[in-house]
N, C-alpha and C positions, 0 to 999 in steps of 0.2 A: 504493500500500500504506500510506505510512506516512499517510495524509488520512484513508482508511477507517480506519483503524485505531485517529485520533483519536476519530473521532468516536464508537467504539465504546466508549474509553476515556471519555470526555465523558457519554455514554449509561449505562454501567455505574454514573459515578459520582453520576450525576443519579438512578438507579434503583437504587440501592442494595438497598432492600430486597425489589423485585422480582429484581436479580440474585441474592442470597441465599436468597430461595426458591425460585426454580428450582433452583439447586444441589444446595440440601434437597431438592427432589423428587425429582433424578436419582440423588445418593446412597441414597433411601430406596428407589426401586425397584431398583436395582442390591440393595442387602443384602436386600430382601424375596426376587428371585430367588435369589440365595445360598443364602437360608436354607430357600427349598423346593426345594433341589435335593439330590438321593438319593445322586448320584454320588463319589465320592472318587478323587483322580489316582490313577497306580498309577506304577511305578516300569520298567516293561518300556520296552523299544525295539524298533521293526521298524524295517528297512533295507532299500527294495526295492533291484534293481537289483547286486544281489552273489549270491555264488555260496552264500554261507553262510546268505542267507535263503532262496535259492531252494529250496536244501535242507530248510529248516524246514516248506516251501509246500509242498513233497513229502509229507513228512511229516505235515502236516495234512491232506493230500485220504487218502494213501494207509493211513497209521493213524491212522484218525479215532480209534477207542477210546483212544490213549494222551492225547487230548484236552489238544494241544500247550500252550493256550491257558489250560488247567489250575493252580492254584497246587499247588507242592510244597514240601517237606522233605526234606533229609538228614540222616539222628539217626545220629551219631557214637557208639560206645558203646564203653568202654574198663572192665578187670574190674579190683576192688581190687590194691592193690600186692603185687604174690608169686604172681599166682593167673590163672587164665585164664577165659577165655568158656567152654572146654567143660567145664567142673568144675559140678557141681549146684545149687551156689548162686548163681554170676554167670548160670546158663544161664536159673532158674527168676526172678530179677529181669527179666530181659530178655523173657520171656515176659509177664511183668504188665506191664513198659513198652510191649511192641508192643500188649496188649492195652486198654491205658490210653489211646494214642494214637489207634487205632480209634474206641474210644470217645469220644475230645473234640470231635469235631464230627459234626453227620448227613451233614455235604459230604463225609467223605473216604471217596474211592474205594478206596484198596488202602492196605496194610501190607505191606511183603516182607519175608520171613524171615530174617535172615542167615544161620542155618545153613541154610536150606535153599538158599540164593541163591548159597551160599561165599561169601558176602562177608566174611570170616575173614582178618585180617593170617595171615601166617607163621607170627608165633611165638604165634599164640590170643590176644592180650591185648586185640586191638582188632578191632571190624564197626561193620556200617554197615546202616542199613535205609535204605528209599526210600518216602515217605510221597509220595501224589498224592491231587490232590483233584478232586470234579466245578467250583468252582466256578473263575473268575479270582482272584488276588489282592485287588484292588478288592471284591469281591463278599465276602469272608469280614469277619465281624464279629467284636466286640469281643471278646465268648464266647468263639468261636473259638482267637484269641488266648491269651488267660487260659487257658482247659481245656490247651491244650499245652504252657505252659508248667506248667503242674500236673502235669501227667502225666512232665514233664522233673524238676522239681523234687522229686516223691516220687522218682522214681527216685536221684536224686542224693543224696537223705536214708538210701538204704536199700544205698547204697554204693557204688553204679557211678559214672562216669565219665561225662556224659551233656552232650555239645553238640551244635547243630545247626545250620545255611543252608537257607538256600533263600525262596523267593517267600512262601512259607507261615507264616514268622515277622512278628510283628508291625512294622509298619515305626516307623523311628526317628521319636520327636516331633519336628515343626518349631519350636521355640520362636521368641519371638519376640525373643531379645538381641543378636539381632544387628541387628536396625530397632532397637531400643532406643537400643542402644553408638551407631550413626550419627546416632540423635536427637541423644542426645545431647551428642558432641562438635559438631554440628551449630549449635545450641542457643548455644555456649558462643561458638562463633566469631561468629555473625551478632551475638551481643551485643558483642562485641568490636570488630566491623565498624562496626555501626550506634550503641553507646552510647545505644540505645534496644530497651528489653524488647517494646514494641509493635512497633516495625520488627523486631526479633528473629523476632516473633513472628508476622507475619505470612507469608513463607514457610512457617514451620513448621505452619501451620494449611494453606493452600493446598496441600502437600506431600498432608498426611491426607486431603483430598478429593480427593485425583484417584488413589491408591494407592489406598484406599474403595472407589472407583467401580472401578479398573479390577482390583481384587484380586475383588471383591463379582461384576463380569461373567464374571472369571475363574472362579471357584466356581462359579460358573450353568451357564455352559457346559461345566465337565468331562466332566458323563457324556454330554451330546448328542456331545461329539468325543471322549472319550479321552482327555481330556491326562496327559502327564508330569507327574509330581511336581515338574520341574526347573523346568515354565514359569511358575507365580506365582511363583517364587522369582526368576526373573531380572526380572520384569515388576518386583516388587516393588523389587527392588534398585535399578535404572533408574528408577522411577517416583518412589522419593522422591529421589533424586539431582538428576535433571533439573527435577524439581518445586522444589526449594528452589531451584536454582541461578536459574530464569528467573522467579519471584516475586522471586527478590533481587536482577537486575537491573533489570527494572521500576521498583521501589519503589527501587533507587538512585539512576536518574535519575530520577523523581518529589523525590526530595533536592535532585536538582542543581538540576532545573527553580524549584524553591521558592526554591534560593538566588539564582538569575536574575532573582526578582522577580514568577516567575507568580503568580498566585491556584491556590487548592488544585485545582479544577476544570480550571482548563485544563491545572495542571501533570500531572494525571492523565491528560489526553488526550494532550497533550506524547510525554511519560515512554510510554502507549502507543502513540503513532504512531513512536517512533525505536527505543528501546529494545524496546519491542512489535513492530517488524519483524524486528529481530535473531533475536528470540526463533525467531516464526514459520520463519525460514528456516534458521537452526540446526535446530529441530526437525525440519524441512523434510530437513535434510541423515545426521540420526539417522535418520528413517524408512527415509528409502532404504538405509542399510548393513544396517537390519536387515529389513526387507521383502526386499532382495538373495539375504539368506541360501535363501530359495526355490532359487536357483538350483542348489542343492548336491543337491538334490531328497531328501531326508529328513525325513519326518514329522516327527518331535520338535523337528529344526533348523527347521524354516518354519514349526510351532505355535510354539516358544520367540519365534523372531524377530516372528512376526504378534503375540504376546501384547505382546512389548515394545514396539513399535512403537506397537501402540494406547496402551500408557501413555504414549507421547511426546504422542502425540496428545490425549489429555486433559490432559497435565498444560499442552500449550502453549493450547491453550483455556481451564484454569484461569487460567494465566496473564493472557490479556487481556482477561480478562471479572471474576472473581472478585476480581482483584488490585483493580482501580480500585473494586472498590464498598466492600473493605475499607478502602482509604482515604479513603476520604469518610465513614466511621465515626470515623475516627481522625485529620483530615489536620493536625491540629497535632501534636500527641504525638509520630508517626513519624519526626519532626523529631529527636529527641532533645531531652535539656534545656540542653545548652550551644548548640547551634543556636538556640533559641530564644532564648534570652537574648543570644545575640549579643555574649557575652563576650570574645572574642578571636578572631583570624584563625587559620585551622591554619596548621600547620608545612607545609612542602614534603611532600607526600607520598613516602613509600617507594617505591614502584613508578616516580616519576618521578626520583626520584635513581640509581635503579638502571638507567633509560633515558638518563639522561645522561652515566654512568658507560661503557655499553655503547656511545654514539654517541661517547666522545671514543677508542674503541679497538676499533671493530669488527673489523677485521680476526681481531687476536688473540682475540676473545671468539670469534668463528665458528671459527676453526679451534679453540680449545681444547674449544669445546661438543662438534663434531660428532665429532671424538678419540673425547671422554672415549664419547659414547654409541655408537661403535664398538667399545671395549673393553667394555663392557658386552653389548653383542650378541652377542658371540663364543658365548658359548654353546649361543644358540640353533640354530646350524651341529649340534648334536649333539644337537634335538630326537628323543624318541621317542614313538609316539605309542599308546594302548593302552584299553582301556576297563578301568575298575575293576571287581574283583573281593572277594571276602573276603580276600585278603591286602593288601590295602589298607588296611583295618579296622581300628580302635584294636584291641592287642591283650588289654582286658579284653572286650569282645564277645565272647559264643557264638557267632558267625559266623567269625573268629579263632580262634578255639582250636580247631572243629570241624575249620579246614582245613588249622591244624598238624599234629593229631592224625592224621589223612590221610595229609598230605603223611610225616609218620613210620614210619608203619607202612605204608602201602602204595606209597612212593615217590612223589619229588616232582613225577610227572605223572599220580600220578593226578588231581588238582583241576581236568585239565585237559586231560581226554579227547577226541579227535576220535568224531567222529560221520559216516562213510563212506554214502552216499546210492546205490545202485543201479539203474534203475527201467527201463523197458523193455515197450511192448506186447505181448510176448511172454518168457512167461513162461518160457521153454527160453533164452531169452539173456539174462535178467536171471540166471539161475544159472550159466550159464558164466563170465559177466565178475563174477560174486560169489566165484565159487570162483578166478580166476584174479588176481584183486585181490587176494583175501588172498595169496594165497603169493607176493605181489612184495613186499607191503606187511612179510611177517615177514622180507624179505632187509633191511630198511631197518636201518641200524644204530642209532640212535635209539629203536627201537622196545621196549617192555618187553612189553607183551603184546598181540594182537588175538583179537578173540571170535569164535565163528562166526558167520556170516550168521543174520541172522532175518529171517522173509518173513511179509511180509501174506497173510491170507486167498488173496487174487485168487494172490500168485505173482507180480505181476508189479513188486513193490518191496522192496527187500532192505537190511538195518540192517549196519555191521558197527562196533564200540566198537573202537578204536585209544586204545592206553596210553603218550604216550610214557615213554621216560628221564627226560629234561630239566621243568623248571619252566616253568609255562605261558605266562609275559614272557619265557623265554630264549631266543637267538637261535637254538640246535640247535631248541628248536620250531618256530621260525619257518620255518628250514631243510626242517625233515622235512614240514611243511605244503606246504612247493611242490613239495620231491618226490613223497610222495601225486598230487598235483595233475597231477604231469607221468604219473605210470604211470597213473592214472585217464583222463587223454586217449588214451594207446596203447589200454588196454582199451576204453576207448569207439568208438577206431578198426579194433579187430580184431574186434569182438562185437555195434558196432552199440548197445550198452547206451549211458544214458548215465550218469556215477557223478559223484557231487558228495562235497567237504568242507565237512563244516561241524564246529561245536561253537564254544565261547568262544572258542579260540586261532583259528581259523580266520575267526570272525566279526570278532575286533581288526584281523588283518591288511587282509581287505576294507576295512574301513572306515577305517584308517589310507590306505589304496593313494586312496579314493572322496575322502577329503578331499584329498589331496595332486593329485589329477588337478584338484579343486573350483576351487582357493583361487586359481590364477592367473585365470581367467575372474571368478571373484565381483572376485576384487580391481580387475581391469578395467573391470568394471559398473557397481561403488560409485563408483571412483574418477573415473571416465568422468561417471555422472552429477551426483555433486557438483561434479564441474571445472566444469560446463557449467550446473551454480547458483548457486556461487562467481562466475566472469563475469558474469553474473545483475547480482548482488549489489558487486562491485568495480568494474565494467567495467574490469575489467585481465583480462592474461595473466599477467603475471608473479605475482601475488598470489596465484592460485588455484592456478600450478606448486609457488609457494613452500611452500601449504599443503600440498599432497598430496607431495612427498618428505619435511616434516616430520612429516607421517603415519607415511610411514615408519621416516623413524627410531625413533621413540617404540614403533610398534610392535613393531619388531628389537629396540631395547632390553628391552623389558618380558620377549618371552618370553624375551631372555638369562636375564632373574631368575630367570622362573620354573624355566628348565631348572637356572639355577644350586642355586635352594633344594629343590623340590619333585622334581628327576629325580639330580642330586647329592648333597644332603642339606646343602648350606651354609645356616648359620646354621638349622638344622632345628626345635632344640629353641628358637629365642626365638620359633620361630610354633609351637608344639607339633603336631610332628609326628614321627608313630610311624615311619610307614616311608617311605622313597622308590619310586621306580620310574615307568613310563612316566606321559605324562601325558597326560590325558585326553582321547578322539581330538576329539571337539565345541569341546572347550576352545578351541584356538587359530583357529580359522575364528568360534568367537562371540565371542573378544576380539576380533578383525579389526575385526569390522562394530561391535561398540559402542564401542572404542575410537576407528575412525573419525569416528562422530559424534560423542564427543565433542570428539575434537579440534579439527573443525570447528565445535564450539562454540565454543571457546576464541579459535580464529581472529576468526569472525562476533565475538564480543561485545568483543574488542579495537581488531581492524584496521577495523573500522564506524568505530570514533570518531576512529583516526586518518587515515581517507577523510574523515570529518566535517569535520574543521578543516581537512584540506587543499582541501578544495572551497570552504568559505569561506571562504578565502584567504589559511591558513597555508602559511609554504613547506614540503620534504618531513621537515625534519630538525624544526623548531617541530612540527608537525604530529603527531609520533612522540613527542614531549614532550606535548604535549596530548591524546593518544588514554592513554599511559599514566596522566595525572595524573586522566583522571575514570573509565578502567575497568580500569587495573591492579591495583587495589586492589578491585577487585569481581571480576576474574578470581582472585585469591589467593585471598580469601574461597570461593568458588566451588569451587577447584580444593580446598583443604583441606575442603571440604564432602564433597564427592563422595571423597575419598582418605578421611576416618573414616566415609562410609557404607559404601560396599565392603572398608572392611578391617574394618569389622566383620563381615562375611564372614567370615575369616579364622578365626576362633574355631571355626566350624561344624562337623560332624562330617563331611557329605557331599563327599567328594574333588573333583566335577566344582563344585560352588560356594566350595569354600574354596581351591582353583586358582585358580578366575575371579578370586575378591576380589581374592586376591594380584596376580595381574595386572593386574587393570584398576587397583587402587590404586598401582601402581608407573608404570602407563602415566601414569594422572595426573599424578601430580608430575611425571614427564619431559617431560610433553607440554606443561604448563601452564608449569612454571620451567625446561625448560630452551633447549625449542624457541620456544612460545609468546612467553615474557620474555625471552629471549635471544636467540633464532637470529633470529626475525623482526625485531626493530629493528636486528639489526646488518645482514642483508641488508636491508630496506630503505632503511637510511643509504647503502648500498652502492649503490644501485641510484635513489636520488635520485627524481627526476622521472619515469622511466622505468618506475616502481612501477605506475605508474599513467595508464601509454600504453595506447590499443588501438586498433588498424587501423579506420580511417575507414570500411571497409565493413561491418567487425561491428559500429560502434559505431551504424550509422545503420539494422542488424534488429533491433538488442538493444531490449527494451523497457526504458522507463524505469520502475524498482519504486520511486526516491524515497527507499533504505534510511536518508537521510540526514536526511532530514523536509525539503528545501528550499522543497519547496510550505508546508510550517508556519509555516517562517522569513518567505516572502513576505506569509503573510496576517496584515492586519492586525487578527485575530480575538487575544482575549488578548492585548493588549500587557504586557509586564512592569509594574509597580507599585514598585516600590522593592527594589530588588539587596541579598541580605542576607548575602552573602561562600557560599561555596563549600563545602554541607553534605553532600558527599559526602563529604568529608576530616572532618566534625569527629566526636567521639564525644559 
């Protein structure tokens, strides 16, 4: 690996401006397809393999007319203060709104009446219409948009009360400040790091082309597959992370290699044959947690995960192709200017004082680390797990206030109504078990109201609307959902029908139960296969055990946070956040897998260099001094890189990505300063020589991958030239 890898590095920088044009070309047809493509994400999810889709699948064969697949609206409508919906002036308002909304698109199929529909609170102040449409979400334009909210907007000038949800409103802009903020502070570090605006600068350009390319193929392909709204948005987050982090290891040791004495050329083949292996197999080790995500078997989860995974994937090809031709543009500059001048030797570096700190007191570092992120963990013991809704929602959103208004006057389950499924080849027993369903379901005491059965055409599928009591996150929901569930199985058993739940409350719980059955097999898969590429890569046991329980720690730790801030409400308002509540079911199965790789980044781009010096014939404790003194300080950089790109997340308005940020930027730190810089040098101090034993019969099928460069070392290709002190450390 690392030979081929030179020579690609060698190759790149000898071909500069051929590697730059190809790049240009790949970038240009990636946004050329972008930019002819029709499609726009949409923000839905299907979940085969649960009961509450299965219902929706009913639903779509058996009322095709209500055209499940359809964008809608609910228009909220509340009459001046003193005064009611049935009085002649809120009445005759309401009439020009229903008849205003009709008219703002040619797509929309129906308007229902609310007095004809009752959809009348109690006390007359407040109804609700149900606007649907022929087209998808996706499919309604900008017009569209615009005209309904005109139609909302006269009404509200002319007195009413007038908010709304649903698929049918225009979705929120994605801005781009949150890539910005991670530029950024991005930006500010690597100058910090490097003391050079060209080495600065060089990740941050390699970043923008492989995000480019994989945000640009991602645009292309939307409409061919569907995608969620959420998957450029992870792809993207991941994409400049890992992009910046593996151009700034590269181009670090292309530093060191210089201060060694290379010439700029071979230092660039160097730099990619050792630290360009790293990269490869960290990447190597990301693809797999998120490719794994498959395994959960969910749409959205195995697009999200395939979309990210390709960005690893180009950004690590950025990496060892792109990286070396930029430097052969630039290969004195990136030097910085005190490197060049060769004005003075650096200081000891930080991350190696911190390593000698932790080797003269291991013991107590390890036991205090692994404490402290126990106690941080705890919280995650009382994850809940839930899909967002409109009370999630800032509460200056019309999405917000329509569900208040609701939740006010018609009680706080209606936001959050079941949807009772019937269905049966014979139409005499889908009406017995419709009619003997409800009268179990109105003994339920939970229960606020249920509607009567509605039948399709044929007869042979039957609706029934169930109201609870309770709020659609509260646990008596949750409650009365399984009991449903349990009297729908006796009915199904005494009548032969079969009868499904679904609706939002019923679809959370599925999908919480689908990931909770997921996450121990995924974890197994991930962890299974990077154990057995770690070995690979260390040929040790111990190293690649060590990695994957620090895995875990960091991951138990982080979602402590998150349950602590985002499901509790600690420290709420310094990440501005309106409300708390469950957290997002996707959410913790896709920090799993991207948190795993990166922490097996972290691992790979440390413990490589302290394998490095112990194979050329450092002992085990020297060795842990020298793996920190040339990549501790490119893991900090690295690790604060990636904590202000994802926490610029954080700002965002979408619940399931301003979660993640939180998370994964918390995982960060812990994984990188407390596991990575701490746990691992105090266990390997611990564990000496033995670090890096492995059984004479694995070690003699294991292939040799070379992550160390020692085939580099032996050739007498590139000899050094004159050693110019240690330009990893200087600024």
């Amino acid at each position: 690996m690392a030979t081929f890898l030179h020579r690609v590095g060698r190759g790149a920088f000898r071909r500069r401006w051929l590697t730059l044009l190809l790049w240009a070309i790949v970038l240009g047809v990636a946004g050329a397809a972008a930019a002819g493509s029709s499609g726009s994400a949409n923000s839905s999810i299907t979940l085969p393999g649960i009961e509450a889709q299965k219902a929706y699948d009913v639903l779509g064969r058996k009322f095709p007319a209500a055209n499940a697949d359809g964008a809608s609206a609910r228009i909220a409508v509340r009459a001046p203060e003193g005064h009611k919906l049935s009085e002649h002036g809120p009445r005759s308002e309401v009439a020009t709104l229903l008849h205003d909304v009709k008219a703002s698109s040619p797509r929309v199929a129906s308007v229902t009446d609310p007095y004809r529909a009752k959809a009348i609170s109690a006390d007359g102040t407040t109804g609700y219409t149900q606007v649907t449409y022929r087209a998808k979400p996706a499919d309604l334009t900008d017009t569209d948009h615009e005209h309904l909210d005109a139609a909302l907007d006269e009404a509200r000038e002319r007195g009413l009360v007038v908010e709304a949800s649903g698929s049918a409103l225009a979705p929120d802009e994605a801005g781009a400040s949150a890539e910005a903020i991670g530029f950024l502070l991005a930006a500010v570090i690597l100058v910090l790091t490097f003391g050079s605006l060209v080495a600065a600068g060089m990740p941050l350009l390699t970043a923008l082309v492989g995000v480019g390319v994989t945000a640009s193929a991602i645009t292309a392909l939307t409409a061919a597959f569907d995608l969620n709204s959420s998957t450029s948005a992870l792809a993207t987050m991941l994409g400049i992370a890992v992009g910046i982090d593996y151009a700034l290891f590269i181009v670090s040791r292309y530093r060191s290699e210089r201060a060694a004495g290379y010439d700029a050329r071979e230092a660039a083949g160097r730099a990619n044959g050792t630290a360009g292996s790293a990269v490869v197999f960290a990447g190597l080790t990301v693809v797999i947690a998120l490719v794994g995500l498959a395994v959960v078997n969910l749409p959205i989860l195995t697009a999200m995960g395939m979309a990210a995974a390709g960005a690893v994937v180009v950004a690590v090809l950025v990496a060892i192709t792109l990286v070396p031709a930029l430097l052969a543009l630039a290969p004195e500059r990136v030097l910085g200017r005190t490197a060049r001048k060769q004005t003075s030797r650096a200081k000891t570096p930080l991350a190696e004082r911190w390593a000698g700190f932790v080797l003269r007191r291991p013991w107590k570092v390890l036991v205090l680390a692994v404490l402290g992120l126990g106690v941080i963990a705890l919280p995650a013991a009382k994850l809940q797990l839930g899909l967002p809704d409109d009370s999630s929602k800032p509460a200056s959103t019309t999405e917000r206030k329509a569900y208040d208004m609701l939740a006010e006057s018609f009680g706080p389950g209606f936001n959050g109504p079941l949807t009772l499924v019937v269905t049966d080849t014979d139409p005499s027993a889908t009406r017995t078990a419709a009619a003997r369903l409800t009268d179990d379901v109105k003994t339920l005491p939970d229960v606020a109201a249920v509607s009567p059965a509605t039948y399709n055409p044929a007869g042979d599928t039957a609706t029934i609307t169930v109201v609870p009591k309770s709020a659609p996150a509260s646990e008596a929901t949750e409650d009365l959902v399984h009991a449903i569930r349990d009297q729908a199985k006796d009915t199904g058993t005494a009548t032969g029908a079969e009868a499904l739940v679904s609706g939002t409350t019923a679809m959370n719980i599925d999908v919480a139960a689908k990931f909770t059955s997921a996450i121990i097999p995924y974890l197994a898969l991930v962890v299974g296969l990077a154990f057995l590429v770690l070995i690979l890569v260390f040929r040790s046991i111990l190293v690649p055990l060590k990695a994957a329980l620090g895995f875990l720690l960091s991951i138990l730790a982080s979602l402590g946070a998150v349950v602590a801030v985002f499901q509790w409400g600690w420290f709420k308002d310094l990440f501005g956040l309106e409300n708390t509540g469950p957290i997002m079911s996707l959410m913790p199965i896709l920090l799993v897998g991207i948190v795993f790789g990166l922490a097996m980044d972290y691992q790979v781009f440390l413990v490589t260099r302290v394998r490095e010096a112990y194979v050329h014939g450092a002992d085990p404790r020297q060795a842990i001094i020298e793996g920190f003194r040339h990549s501790g300080k490119v893991v900090i950089a690295a690790a604060l890189i990636m904590t202000g790109v994802f926490g610029g997340f954080i700002g965002g308005h979408d619940a399931m990505i301003k979660s993640l940020g939180f998370g994964l930027a918390t995982a960060v730190l812990i994984d990188a300063f407390v596991v990575r810089m701490t746990i691992v040098p105090a266990v390997l101090a611990l564990l000496g020589r033995r670090a890096w034993s492995l059984p004479r019969w694995v070690d003699r099928r294991l292939p040799h991958v070379d992550i160390e460069g020692e085939k580099l070392t032996a050739s007498p290709a590139g000899e050094p030239v004159a050693p110019q002190g240690d330009l990893s450390n200087t600024r």
